[in-house]
PAMIVEX-997164 format. One line per field, with one value per residue (C-alpha): x, y, z; residue number from 1. Coordinates in steps of 0.02 Angstrom, whole numbers, padded with zeros to 5 digits, always signed. Layout:
PAMIVEX-997164
x	(X  ...)
y	(Y  ...)
z	(Z  ...)
num	(NUM  ...)
END
This chain:
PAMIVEX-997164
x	(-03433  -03330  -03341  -03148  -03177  -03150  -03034  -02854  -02809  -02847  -02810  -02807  -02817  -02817  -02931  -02845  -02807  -02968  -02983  -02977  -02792  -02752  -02845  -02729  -02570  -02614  -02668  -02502  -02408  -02477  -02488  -02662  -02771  -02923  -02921  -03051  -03112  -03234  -03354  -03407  -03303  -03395  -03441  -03267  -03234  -03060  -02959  -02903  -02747  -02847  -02960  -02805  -02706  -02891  -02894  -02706  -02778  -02905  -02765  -02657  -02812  -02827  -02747  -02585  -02546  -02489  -02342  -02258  -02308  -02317  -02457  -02546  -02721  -02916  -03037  -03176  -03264  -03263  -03295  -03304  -03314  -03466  -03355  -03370  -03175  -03181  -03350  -03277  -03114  -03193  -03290  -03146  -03051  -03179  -03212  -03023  -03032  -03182  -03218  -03418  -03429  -03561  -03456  -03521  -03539  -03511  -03492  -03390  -03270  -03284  -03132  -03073  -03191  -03094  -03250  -03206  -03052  -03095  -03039  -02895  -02721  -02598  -02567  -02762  -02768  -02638  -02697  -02882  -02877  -02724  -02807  -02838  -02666  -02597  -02746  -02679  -02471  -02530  -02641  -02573  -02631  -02695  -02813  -02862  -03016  -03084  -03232  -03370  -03227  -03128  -02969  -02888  -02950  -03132  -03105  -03014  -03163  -03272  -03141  -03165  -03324  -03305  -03182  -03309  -03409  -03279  -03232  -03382  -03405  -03395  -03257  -03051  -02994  -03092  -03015  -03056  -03042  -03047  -02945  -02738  -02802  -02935  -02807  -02660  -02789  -02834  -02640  -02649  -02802  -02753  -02557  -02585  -02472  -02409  -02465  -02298  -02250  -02411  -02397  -02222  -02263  -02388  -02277  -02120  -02221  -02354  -02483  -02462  -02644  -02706  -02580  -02603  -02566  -02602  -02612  -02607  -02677  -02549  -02524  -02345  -02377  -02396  -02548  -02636  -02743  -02692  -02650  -02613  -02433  -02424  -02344  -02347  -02357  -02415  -02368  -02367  -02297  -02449  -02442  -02285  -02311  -02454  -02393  -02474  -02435  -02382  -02444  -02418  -02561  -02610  -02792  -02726  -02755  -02754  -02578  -02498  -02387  -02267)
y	(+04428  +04251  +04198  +04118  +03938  +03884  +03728  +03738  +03550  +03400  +03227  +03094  +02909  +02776  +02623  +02466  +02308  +02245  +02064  +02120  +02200  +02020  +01938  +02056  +02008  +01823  +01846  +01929  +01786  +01687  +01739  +01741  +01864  +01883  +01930  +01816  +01965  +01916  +02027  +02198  +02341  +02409  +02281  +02217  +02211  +02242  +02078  +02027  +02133  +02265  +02280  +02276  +02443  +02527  +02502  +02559  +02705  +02728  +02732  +02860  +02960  +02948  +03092  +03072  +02950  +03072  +03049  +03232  +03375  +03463  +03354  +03326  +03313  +03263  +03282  +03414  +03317  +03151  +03101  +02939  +02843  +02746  +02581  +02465  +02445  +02619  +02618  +02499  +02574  +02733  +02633  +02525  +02694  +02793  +02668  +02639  +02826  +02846  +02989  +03017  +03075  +03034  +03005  +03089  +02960  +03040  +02950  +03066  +02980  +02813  +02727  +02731  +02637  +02534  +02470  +02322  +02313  +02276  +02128  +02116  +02104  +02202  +02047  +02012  +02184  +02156  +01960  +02020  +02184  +02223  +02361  +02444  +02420  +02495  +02675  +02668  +02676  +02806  +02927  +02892  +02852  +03030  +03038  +02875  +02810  +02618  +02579  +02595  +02645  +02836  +02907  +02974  +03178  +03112  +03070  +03245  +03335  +03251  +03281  +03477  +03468  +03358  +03473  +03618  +03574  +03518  +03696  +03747  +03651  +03734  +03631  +03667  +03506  +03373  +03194  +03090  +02924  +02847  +02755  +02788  +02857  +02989  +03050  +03077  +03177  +03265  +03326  +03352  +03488  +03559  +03566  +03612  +03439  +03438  +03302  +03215  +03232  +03154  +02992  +02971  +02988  +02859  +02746  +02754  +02795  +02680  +02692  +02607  +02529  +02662  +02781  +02946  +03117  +03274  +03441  +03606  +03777  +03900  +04096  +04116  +04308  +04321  +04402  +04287  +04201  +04034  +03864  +03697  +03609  +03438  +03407  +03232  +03113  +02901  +02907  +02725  +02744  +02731  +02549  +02521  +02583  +02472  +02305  +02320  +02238  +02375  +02318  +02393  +02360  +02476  +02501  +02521  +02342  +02391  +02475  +02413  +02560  +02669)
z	(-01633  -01608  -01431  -01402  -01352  -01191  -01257  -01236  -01204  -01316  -01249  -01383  -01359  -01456  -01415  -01313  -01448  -01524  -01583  -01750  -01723  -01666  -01810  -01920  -01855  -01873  -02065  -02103  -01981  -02118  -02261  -02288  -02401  -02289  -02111  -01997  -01907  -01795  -01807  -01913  -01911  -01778  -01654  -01643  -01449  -01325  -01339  -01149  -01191  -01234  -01076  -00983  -01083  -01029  -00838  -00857  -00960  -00828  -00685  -00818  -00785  -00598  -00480  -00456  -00587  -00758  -00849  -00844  -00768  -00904  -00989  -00811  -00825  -00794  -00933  -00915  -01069  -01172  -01339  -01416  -01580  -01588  -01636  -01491  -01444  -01426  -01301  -01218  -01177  -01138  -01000  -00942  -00903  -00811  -00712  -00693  -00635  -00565  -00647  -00674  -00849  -00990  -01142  -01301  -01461  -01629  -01771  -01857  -01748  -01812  -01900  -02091  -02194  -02298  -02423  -02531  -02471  -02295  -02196  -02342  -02299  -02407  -02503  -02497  -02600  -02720  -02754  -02756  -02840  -02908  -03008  -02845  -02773  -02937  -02918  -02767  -02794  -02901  -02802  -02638  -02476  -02437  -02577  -02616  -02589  -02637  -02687  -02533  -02435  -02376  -02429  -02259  -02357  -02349  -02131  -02117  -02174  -02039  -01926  -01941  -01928  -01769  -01690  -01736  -01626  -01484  -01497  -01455  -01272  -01114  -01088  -01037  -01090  -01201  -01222  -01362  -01379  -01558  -01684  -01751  -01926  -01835  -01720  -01825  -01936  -01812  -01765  -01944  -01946  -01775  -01809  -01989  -02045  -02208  -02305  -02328  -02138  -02085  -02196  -02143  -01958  -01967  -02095  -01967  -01796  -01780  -01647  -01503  -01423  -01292  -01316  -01261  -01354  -01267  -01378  -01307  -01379  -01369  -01421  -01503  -01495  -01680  -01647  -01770  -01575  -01485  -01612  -01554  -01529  -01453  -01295  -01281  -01433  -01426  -01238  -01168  -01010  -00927  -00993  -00934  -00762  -00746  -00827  -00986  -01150  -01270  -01422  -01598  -01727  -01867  -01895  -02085  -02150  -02339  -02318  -02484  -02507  -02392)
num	(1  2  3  4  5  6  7  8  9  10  11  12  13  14  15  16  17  18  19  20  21  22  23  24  25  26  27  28  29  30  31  32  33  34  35  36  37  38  39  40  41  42  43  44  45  46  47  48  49  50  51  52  53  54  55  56  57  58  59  60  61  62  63  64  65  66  67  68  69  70  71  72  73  74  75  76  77  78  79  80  81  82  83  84  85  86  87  88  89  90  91  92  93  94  95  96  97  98  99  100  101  102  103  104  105  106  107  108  109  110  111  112  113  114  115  116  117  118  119  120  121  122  123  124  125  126  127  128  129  130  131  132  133  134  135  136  137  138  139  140  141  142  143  144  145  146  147  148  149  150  151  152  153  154  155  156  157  158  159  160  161  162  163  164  165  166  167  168  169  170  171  172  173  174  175  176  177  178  179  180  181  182  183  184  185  186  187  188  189  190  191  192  193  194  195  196  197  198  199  200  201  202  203  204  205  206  207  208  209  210  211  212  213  214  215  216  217  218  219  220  221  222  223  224  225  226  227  228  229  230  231  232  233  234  235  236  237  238  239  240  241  242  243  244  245  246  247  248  249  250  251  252  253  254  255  256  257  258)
END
């Protein structure tokens, strides 16, 4: 026999601005092909910006301090992507809060790998490898994967197996805290997206640094058990209340198509 899980709320947050998002918005301020990042993928740290969206994250998260009543909440349970701007907004935050939680790393929560097309700007991709622009026009973004790299299918299958395993906490409500490509895949596993809607939120929505989304299970009396509807979606005014830049960078530096 199943035992239900104990879940029913899901709050979803994207890391503050790294120096790579800046580095990004520089090389396409320029015109450039390659992106300076200043480190690997996954050592990339907050930029100042980015430390400061945290502590407002971490005062978002303090009693008291939530956005609607209807999304109130304190996190039973955290999980983290092992990428440092992640680690390091996780820590910003709780000790923003003052919340005494250990933070679970899992690297199924780690960002898109982009493969030989990372630390390319879209016109890095088409100069570089127009072959791979042209695969991917054709298969589109969903399923294509470059060389090395994941197509955003490849990051929803971890992302099951992830929330497996979530599910399976003695925990009421988990946050996670991760990248804009992991948590719009995981609306799209929980909410049961369509393809089409998904890529079009994230083409027209982009995620804001440390914005919040908060899903909640619910039972529609279908009698099919409790899914999961979102109740708040890239919620930044937490970083308004508290005098933080809202800043707009998308973790999706290969985008050469809509």
């Amino acid at each position: 026999m199943t035992v239900p899980s104990r879940v029913r709320r899901l709050i979803l947050a994207r890391h503050g601005e790294s120096e790579a998002n800046r580095a990004v918005a520089e090389a396409d301020a320029a015109g450039a092909d390659r992106i300076a990042v200043p480190a690997r993928d996954a050592d990339v740290e907050l930029s100042p910006t980015g430390r400061e969206q945290a502590e407002a994250l971490g005062h978002h998260l303090a009693s008291g301090d939530q956005a609607t009543d209807d999304a109130a909440f304190t996190p039973d349970a955290i999980w983290v992507s092992p990428y440092v701007r992640a680690r390091q907004t996780t820590a910003i935050a709780l000790d923003t809060a003052g919340l005494d939680l250990t933070p679970r790393v899992d690297e199924r929560l780690r960002d898109r790998e982009l493969g030989i097309l990372d630390a390319l700007t879209g016109r890095g991709v088409r100069s570089l490898y127009p072959d791979e622009a042209d695969r991917r026009q054709y298969l589109g973004k969903f399923y294509y994967r470059a060389p090395g790299g994941e197509s955003w299918a490849d990051v929803a299958l971890r992302i099951r197996s992830v929330l497996a395993d979530v599910e399976a906490t003695d925990a009421e409500t988990v946050m996670i805290v991760c990248h804009d490509a992991v948590i719009s895949l995981i609306r799209y596993v929980c909410e049961r997206i369509e393809e089409a809607d998904l890529l079009e939120d994230a083409r027209v929505n982009p995620m804001p640094n440390a914005a919040v989304t908060v899903l909640e299970r619910v039972d529609d009396g279908s009698g099919t058990g409790p899914d999961w509807r979102a109740v708040l979606v890239n919620d930044v005014a937490h970083l308004e209340r508290h005098d933080a830049a809202v800043t707009r960078h998308s973790g999706e530096s290969d985008d050469t198509t809509p």
